[in-house]
C-alpha positions in Angstrom: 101.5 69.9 158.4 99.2 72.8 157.3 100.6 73.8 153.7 101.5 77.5 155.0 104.1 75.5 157.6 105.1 73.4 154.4 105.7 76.2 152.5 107.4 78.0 155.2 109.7 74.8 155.9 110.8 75.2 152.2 111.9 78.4 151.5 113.6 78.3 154.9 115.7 75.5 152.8 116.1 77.9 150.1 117.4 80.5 152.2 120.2 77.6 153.9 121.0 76.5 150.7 122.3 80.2 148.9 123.8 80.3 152.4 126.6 77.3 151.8 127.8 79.8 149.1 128.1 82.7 151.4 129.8 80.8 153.3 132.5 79.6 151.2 132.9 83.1 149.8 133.6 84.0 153.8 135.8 81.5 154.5 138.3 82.7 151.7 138.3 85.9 153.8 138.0 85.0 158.0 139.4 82.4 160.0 136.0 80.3 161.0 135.6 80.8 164.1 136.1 84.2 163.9 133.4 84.4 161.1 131.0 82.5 163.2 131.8 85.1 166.0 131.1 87.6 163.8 127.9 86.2 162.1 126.4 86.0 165.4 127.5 89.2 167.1 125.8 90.8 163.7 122.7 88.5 164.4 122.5 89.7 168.1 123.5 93.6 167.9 121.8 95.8 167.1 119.0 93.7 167.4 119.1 93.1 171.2 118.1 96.3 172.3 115.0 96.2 170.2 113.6 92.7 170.8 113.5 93.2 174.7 115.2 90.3 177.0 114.2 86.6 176.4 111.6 85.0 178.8 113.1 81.9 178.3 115.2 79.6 180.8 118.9 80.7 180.6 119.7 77.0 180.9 117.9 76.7 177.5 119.5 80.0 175.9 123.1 78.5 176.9 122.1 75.2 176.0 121.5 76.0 172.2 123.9 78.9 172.1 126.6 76.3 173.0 125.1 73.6 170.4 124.4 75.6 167.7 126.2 78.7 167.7 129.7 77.0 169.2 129.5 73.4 168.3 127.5 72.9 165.3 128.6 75.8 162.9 132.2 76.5 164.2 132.8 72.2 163.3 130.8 73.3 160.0 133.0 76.0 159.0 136.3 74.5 160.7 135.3 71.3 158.1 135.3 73.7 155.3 137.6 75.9 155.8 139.9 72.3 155.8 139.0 71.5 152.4 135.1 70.3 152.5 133.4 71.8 149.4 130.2 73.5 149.7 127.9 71.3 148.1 129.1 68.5 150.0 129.2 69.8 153.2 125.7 70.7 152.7 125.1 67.1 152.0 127.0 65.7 154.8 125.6 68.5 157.5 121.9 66.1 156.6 122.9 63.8 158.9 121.4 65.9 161.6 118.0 64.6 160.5 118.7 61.2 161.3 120.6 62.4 164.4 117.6 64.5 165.2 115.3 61.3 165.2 117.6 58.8 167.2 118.1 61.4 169.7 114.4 62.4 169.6 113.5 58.5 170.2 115.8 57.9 173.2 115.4 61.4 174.9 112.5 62.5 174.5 110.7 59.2 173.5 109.1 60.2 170.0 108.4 57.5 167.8 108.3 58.4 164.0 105.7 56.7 161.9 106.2 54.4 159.5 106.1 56.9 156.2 108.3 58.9 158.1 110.8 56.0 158.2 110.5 55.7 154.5 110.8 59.2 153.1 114.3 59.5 155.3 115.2 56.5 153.8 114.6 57.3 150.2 115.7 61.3 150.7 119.4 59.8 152.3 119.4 57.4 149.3 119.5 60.8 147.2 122.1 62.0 149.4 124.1 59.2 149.1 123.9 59.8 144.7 124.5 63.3 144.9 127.5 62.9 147.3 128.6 59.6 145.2 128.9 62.5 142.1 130.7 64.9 144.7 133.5 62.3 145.5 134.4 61.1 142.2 135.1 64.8 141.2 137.5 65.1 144.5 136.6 65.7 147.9 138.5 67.1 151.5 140.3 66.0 153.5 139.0 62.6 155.7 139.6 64.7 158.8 137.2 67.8 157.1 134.6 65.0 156.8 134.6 64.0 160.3 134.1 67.6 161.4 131.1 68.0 159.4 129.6 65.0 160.4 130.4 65.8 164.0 128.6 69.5 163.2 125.4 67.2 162.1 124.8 65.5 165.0 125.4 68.6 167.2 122.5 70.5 165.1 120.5 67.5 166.1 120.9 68.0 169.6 120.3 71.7 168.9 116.8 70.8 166.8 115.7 69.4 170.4 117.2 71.9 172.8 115.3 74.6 170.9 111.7 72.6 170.5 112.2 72.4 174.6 113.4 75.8 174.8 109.6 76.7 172.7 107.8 74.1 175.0 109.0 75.9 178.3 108.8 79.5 177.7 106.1 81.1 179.3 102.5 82.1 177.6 101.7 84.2 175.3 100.3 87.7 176.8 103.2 88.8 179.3 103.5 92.4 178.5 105.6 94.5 176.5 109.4 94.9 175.9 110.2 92.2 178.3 107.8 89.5 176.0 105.2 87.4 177.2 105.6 83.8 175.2 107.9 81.9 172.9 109.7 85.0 169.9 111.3 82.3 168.0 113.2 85.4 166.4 113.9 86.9 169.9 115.4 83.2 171.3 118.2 83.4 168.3 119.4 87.1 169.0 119.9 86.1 173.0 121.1 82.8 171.9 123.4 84.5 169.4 124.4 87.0 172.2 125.5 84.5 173.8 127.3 82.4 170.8 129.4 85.2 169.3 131.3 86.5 172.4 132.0 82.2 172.9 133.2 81.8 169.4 135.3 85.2 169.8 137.2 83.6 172.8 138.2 80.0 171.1 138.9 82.2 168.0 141.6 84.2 169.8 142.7 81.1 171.5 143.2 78.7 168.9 143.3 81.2 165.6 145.3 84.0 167.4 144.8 87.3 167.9 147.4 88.1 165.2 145.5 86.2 162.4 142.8 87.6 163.4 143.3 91.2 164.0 144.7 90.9 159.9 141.3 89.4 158.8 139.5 92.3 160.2 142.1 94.8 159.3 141.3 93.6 155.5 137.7 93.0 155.4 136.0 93.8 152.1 132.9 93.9 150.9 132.5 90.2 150.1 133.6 89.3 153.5 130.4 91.9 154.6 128.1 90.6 152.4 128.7 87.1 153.5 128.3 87.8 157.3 125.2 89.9 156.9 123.7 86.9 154.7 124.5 84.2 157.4 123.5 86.5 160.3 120.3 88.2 159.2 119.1 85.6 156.4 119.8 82.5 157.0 120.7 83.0 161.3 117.6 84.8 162.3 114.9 84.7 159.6 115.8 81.0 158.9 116.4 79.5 162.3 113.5 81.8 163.6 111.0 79.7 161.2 112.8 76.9 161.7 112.4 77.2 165.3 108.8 78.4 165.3 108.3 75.0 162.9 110.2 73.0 165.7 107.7 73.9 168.6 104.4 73.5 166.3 105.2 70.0 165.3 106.8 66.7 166.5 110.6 66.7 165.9 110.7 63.8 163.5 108.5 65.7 161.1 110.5 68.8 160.6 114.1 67.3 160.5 113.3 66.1 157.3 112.9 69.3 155.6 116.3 70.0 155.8 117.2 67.1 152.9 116.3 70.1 150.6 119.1 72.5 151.5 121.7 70.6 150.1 119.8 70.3 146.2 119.5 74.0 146.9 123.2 74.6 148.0 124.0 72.6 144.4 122.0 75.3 142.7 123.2 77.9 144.5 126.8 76.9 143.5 126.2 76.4 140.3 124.2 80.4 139.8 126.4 82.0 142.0 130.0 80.3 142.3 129.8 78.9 138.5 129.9 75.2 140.0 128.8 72.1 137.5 125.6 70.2 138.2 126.2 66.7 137.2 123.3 64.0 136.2 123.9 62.3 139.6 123.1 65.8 141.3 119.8 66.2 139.7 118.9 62.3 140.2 119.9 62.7 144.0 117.8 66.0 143.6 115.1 64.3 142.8 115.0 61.7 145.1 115.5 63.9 147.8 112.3 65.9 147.1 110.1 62.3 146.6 111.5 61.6 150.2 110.5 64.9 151.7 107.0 64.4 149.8 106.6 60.4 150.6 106.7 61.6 154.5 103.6 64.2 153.6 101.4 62.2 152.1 97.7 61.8 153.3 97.3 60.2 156.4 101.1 61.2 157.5 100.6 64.4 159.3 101.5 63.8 163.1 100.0 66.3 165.5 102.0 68.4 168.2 103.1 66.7 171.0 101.5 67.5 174.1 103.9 69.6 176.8 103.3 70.2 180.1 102.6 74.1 179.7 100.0 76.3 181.1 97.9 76.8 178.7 98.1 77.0 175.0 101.6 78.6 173.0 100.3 80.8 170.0 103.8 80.8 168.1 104.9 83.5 166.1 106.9 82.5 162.7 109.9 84.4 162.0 108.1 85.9 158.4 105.4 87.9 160.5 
């Protein structure tokens, strides 16, 4: 990967890791569902009237709307809301990178190299320390767990519905407000136009309009500061690289990444929420970091995958 995309990869991290503190400080104030309905309908309006409608399929819109926006974050929050902490969720939500290369490998038939192999393997080993820390201090409920894990897995599928979504889209050079090519930033406002009025629904169906209508009614300013982080920070600048980074290279090189937004979501825990760091946090930090690294090394990099498009995709990154 060029270093700029490196670079980019890693402060997206950053950005996902501060956002596992907004998150909880949300949560103490909104059902989750509702706040993922309402961290997408913040991502999508007003923004939607300025980006101009989405060339992409709608089957690819729905597809990552529902995987993403529905499945992956409403399990996410659901877990924590039931008594996941933050820093562990963050750990546990990592599985998606190994999710993201089995189901890379048996759908779309990409084969990580062999370094590849081994920097996962060392950056879950760092996982597995951190989280070993996080357990012996107390942890949620078995149940909480499960729906983290289950909200990894769905971001895996989502890491490949988006890199198709990127493959298919039209070429660059269609004209104005209707957008000719792949807007990485553009995809997540329709896709979160699509997300929020979803979430909204199962929110008023299994929260109730009555628990809801008495978050709303007593929203503060933490509550606001913690939807505008998750929907214009980490929802649409952060997915937007992420998803720019997603259609440049080969799945299996950019799932990795992620390993660093849970040693940032410590950090960000321990500046903003007060949170201890423990030695087996900054060991797993560590390791973490040498597994990202070992998968960069020279000789590593894996070029693009060919896709049957027209001609050539210049993709625009989220930062400009």
């Amino acid at each position: 990967m060029r270093l700029r995309d490196v670079a980019l990869a890693a402060i997206v991290n950053v950005l996902w890791g501060v956002n596992f503190a907004a998150i909880d400080l949300g949560l103490a104030h909104l059902p989750p569902l509702l706040f993922c309905a309402l961290r997408f309908g913040a991502a999508a309006v007003p923004a939607i009237f300025f980006v101009g409608r989405t060339r992409v399929a709608w089957r690819w819109v729905v597809a990552v709307a529902v995987s993403l926006g529905v499945v992956k974050f409403g399990l996410l929050f659901a877990g924590m809301a039931a008594g996941m902490p933050a820093g562990l969720s963050a750990l546990v939500l990592q599985s998606q990178a190994v999710f993201t290369m089995i189901f890379a490998f048996a759908l779309l038939r990409e084969r990580p190299t062999a370094r590849q192999v081994v920097g996962l393997a060392i950056a879950a080993g760092g996982i597995a320390v951190v989280a070993a820390g996080v357990v012996v201090g107390g942890t949620g409920a078995a149940g909480a767990f499960g729906l983290v894990l289950a909200a990894g897995a769905a971001w895996g599928l989502a890491n490949l519905a988006m890199r198709r979504a990127a493959a298919r889209s039209p070429t660059a050079g269609g004209g104005n407000g209707g957008g000719g090519g792949w807007d990485a930033v553009r995809f997540m406002v329709w896709v979160s136009a699509v997300a929020a009025p979803t979430d909204l629904a199962l929110s008023l169906l299994i929260e109730g309009p009555r628990r809801d209508l008495a978050a709303l009614s007593h929203l503060g300013l933490v509550a606001t500061f913690a939807i505008g982080y998750v929907a214009w920070v980490a929802t649409l600048l952060g997915f937007g690289i992420w998803g720019a980074l997603l259609r440049r290279y080969r799945a299996a090189s950019v799932a990795p990444f992620s390993m660093l937004a849970p040693v940032c979501a410590i950090g960000a825990g321990a500046v903003l929420l007060g949170q201890p760091v423990h030695r087996t946090d900054l060991l797993g930090g560590a390791l973490v970091v040498a597994g990202v690294l070992t998968g960069l090394l020279p000789g590593g990099r894996v070029a693009p995958v060919p896709e049957p498009v027209a001609a050539p995709v210049r993709v625009p990154t989220a930062a400009g």
